[in-house]
C-alpha positions as CSV (number, residue, x, y, z in Angstrom):
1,X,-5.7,26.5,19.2
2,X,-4.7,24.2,16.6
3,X,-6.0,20.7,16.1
4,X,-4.1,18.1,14.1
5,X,-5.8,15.1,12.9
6,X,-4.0,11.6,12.3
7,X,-4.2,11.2,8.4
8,X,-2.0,7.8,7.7
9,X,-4.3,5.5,5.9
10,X,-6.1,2.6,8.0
11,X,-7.7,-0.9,7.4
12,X,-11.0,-1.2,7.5
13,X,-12.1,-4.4,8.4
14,X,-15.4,-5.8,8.9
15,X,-16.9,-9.3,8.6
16,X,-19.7,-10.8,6.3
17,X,-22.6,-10.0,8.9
18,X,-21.1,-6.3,10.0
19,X,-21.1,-5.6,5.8
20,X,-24.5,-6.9,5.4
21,X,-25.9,-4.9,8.3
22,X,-24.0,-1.4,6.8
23,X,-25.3,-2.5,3.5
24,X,-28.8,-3.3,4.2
25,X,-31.2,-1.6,2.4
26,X,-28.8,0.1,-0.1
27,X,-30.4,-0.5,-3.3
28,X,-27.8,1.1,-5.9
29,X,-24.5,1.7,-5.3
30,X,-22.4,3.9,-7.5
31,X,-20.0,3.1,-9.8
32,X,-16.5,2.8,-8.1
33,X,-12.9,2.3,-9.6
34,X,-11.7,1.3,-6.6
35,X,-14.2,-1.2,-5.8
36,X,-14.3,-2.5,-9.0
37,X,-9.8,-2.6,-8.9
38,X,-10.3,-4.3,-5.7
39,X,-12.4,-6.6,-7.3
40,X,-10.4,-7.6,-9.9
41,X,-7.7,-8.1,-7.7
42,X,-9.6,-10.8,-5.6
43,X,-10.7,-12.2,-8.8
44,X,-6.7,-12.5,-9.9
45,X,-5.5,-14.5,-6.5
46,X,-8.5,-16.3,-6.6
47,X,-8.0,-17.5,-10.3
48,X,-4.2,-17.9,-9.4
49,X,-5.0,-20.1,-6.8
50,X,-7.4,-22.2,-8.9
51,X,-4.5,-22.6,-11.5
52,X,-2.1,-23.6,-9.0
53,X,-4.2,-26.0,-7.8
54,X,-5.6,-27.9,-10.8
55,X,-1.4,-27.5,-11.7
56,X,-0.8,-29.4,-8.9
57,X,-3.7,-32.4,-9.7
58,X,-2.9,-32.3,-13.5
59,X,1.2,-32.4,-13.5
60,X,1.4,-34.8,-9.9
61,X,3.6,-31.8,-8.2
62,X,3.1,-28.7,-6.9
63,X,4.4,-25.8,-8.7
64,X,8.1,-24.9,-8.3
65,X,9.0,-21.3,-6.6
66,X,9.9,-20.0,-10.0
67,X,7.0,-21.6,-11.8
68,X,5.1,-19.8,-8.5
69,X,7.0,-16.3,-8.8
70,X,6.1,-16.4,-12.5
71,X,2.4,-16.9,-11.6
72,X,2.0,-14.7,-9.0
73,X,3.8,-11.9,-11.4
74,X,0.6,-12.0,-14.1
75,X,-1.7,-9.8,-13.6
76,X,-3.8,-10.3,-16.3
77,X,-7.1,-11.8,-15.5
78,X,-7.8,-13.3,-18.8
79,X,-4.2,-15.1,-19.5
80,X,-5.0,-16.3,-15.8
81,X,-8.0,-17.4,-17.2
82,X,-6.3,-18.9,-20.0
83,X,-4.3,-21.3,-18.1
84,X,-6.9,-22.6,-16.2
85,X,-8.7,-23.5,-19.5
86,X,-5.4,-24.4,-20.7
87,X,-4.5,-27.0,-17.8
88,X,-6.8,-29.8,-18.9
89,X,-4.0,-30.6,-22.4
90,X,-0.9,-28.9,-21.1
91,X,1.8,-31.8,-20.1
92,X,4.1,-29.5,-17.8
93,X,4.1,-26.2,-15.7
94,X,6.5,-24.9,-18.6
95,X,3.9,-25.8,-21.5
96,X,1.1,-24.0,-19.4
97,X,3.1,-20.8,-18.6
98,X,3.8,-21.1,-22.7
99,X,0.0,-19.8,-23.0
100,X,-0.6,-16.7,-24.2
């Protein structure tokens, strides 16, 4: 008798309190590539955001789609990071995105 076993990938989700409850008492965790890409990833949209947002308060308007496609197309953490320092003497969405 054969068994066959659903293998299509699945979201895992679990809130703050379930994560701290499978979590507590784990003193070390190993290192992780995917953690640490998952990471980065969160720290990305979160900086993207942040930029968009100061973007918005420094230039009086929200970013334009394309200004937003261009944004959301870096993924590059540190020209991300860039910007944001970037945003308190830029004078347009086009002088920021011209940071390198």
């Amino acid at each position: 008798m054969s068994h066959r076993f659903d293998t299509t990938p699945k979201d895992i989700v679990a809130d703050e309190n379930e994560l701290k409850e499978i979590f507590a008492g784990v003193k070390t965790m190993p290192a992780s590539t995917a953690f640490d890409a998952m990471i980065e990833r969160g720290q990305i949209s979160e900086c993207r955001r942040l930029v968009l947002r100061l973007g918005q308060k420094q230039f009086g308007a929200a970013a334009d789609p394309a200004v937003e496609a261009e944004l959301t197309a870096i993924q590059d953490l540190d020209r991300l990071e860039r910007f944001a320092d970037a945003i308190l003497t830029a004078k347009s969405w086009q002088e920021l995105l011209a940071t390198r």
